[in-house]
Structure formats: structure tokens, C-alpha cells
Backbone bond lengths (Angstrom), bond angles and torsions (degrees), N, CA, C in turn:
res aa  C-N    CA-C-N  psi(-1)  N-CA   C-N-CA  omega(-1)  CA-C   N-CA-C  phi
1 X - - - 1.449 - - 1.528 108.84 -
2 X 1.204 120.91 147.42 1.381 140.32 -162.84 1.398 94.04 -91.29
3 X 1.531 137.81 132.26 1.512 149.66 145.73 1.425 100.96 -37.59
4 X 1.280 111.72 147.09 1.309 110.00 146.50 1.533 138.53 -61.34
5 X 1.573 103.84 -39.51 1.268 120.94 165.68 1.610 125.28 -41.37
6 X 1.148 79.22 -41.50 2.073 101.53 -177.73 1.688 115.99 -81.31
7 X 1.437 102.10 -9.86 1.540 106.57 175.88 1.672 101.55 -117.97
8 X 1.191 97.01 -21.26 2.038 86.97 167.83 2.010 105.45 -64.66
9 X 1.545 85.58 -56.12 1.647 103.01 -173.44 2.129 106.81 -37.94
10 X 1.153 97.44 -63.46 1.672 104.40 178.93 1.592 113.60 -55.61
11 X 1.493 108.75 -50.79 1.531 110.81 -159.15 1.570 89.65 -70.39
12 X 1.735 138.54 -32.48 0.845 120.75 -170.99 1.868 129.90 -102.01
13 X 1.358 82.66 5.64 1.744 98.12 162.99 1.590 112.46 -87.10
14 X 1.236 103.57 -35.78 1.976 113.01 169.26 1.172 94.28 -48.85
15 X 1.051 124.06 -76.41 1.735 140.66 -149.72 1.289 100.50 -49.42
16 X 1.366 116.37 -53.87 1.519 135.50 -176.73 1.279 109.64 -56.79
17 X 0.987 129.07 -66.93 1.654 131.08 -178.15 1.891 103.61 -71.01
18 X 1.448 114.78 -8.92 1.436 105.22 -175.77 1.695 99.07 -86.07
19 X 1.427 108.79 -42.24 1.588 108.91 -175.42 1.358 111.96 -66.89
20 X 1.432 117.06 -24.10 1.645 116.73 -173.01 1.608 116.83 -89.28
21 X 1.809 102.54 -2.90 1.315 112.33 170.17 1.400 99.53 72.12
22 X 1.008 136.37 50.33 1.724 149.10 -168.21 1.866 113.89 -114.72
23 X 1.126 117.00 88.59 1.667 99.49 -131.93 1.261 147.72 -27.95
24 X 0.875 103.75 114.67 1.903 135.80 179.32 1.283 95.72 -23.05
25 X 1.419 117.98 -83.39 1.686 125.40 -155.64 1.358 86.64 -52.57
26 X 1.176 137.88 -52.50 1.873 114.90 -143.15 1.495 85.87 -71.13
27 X 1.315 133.52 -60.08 1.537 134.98 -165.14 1.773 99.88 -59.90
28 X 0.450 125.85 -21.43 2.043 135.24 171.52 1.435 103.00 -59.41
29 X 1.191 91.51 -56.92 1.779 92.83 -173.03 1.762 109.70 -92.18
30 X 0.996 131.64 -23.45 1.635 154.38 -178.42 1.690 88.37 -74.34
31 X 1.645 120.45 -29.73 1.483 101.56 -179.17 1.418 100.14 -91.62
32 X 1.179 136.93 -73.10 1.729 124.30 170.61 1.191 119.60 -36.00
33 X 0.677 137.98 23.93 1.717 145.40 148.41 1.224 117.84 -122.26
34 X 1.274 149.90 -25.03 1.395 126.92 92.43 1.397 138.14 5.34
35 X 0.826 115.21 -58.39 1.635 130.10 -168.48 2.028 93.37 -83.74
36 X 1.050 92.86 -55.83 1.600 101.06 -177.03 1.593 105.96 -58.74
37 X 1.747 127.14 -29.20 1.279 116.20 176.83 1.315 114.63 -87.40
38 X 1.374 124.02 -5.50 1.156 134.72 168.54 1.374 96.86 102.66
39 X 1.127 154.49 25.09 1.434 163.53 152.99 1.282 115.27 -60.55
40 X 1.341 145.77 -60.23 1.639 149.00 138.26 0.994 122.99 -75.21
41 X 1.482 117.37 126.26 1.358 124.24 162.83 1.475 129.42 -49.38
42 X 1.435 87.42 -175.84 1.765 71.51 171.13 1.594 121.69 -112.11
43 X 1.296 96.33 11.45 1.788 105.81 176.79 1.942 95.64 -87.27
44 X 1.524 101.76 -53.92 1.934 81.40 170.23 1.874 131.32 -71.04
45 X 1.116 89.76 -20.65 1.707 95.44 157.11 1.750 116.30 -50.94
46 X 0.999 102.25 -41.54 1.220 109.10 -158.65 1.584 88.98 -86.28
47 X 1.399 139.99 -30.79 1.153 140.47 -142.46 1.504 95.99 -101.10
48 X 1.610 119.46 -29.57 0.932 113.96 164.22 1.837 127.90 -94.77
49 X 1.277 94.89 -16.56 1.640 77.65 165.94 1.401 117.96 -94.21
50 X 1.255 119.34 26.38 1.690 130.30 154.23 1.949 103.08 -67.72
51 X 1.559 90.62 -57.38 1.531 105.88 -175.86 1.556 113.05 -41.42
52 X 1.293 93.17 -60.66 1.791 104.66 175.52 1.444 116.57 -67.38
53 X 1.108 127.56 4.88 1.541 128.48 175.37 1.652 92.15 -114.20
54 X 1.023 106.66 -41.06 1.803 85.95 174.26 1.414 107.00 -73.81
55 X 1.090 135.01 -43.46 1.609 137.38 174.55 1.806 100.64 -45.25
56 X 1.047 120.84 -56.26 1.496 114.38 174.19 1.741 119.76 -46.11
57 X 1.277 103.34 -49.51 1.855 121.23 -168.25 1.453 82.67 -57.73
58 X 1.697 132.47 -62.16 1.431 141.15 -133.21 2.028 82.59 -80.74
59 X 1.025 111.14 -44.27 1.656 109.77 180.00 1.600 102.13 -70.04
60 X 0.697 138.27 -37.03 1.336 145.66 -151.00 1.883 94.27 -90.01
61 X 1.110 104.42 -64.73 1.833 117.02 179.48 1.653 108.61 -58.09
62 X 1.393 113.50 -19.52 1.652 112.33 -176.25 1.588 107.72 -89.55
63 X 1.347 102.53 -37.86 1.502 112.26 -165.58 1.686 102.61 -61.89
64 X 1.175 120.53 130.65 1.337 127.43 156.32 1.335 132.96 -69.19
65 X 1.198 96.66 129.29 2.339 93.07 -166.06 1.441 106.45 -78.86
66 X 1.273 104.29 141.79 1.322 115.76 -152.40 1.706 102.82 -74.92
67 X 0.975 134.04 150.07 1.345 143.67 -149.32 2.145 93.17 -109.97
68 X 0.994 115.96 90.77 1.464 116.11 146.44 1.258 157.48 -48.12
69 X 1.010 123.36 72.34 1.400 140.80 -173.65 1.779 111.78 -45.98
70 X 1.586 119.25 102.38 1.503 105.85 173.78 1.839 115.68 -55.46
71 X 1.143 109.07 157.90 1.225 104.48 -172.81 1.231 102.62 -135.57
72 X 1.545 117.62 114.81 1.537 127.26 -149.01 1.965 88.62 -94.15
73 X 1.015 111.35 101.95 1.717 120.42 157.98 1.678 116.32 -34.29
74 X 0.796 138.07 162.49 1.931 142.58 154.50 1.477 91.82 -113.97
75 X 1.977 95.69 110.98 1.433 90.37 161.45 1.667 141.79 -35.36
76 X 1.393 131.23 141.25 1.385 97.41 -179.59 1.870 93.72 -117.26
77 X 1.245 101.79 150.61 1.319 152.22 -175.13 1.941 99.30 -65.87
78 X 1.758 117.25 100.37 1.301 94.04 156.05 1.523 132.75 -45.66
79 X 1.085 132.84 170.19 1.414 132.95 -172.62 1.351 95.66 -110.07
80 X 1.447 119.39 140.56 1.630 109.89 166.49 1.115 112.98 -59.33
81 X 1.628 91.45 146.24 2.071 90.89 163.73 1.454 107.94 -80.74
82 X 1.211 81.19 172.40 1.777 93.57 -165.26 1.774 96.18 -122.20
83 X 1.043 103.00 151.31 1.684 123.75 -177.77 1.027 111.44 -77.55
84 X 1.503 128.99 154.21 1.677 112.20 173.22 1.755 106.89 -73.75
85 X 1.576 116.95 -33.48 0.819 124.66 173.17 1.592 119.59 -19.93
86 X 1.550 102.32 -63.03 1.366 121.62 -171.29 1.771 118.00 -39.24
């Protein structure tokens, strides 16, 4: 059985590096494996992948949409047919 101490300690180093935007994915996956050793529940699982879905929106809402340039083609030209002759 897991301490309590030892599941405050984890769930709140996740949390910590999740709010400071300290990378996400490794702590994403570092928490289900956690969760899978029985170290977090599943009410702070859940508490933190709220965190990480707002951390996405806040990346997502900053990023600037990328600006598209039309890109004018040169018609192309059938090729003559050619004869068998040829």
C-alpha cells in the first residue's frame, strides 16, 4: 500500500511542473504510470488531466495561425500527341 505522503509528494510535483508548463507530455505519461502503480488515484488523475487540457487550450489560444500564402500554379500545356510514325 502506497503512504499517503508518497501520493501527496508525486501528485504534487505533477501538478507543479504541469502548471509551470515544464514538459507536459513526459509528466502526462509519468502520471498513468503512476496511476497504473497505484500511486494516484483516480480522482487526482483526473484533476490533473483537467490541468493538461487547460495547458493545451492556453498553448493552443497563444499560438498564431499560420498565415497561407496562395500559390499561383503555371498552367500546364497538353503535350502534343505524337504519331506512331514519329
Amino acid at each position: 500500500m502506497v503512504s499517503a505522503a508518497r501520493r501527496r509528494i508525486v501528485y504534487n510535483s505533477i501538478k507543479s511542473s504541469i502548471i509551470k508548463g515544464q514538459e507536459v507530455e513526459y509528466w502526462a505519461m509519468k502520471m498513468y504510470e503512476q496511476q497504473d502503480a497505484g500511486v494516484l488515484t483516480d480522482q487526482q488523475v483526473s484533476e490533473l488531466e483537467v490541468l493538461i487540457e487547460e495547458y493545451y487550450e492556453k498553448q493552443e489560444a497563444n499560438s498564431e495561425p499560420a498565415i497561407v500564402e496562395p500559390v499561383e500554379e503555371e498552367p500546364v500545356e497538353p503535350e502534343p500527341e505524337q504519331t506512331e510514325a514519329e
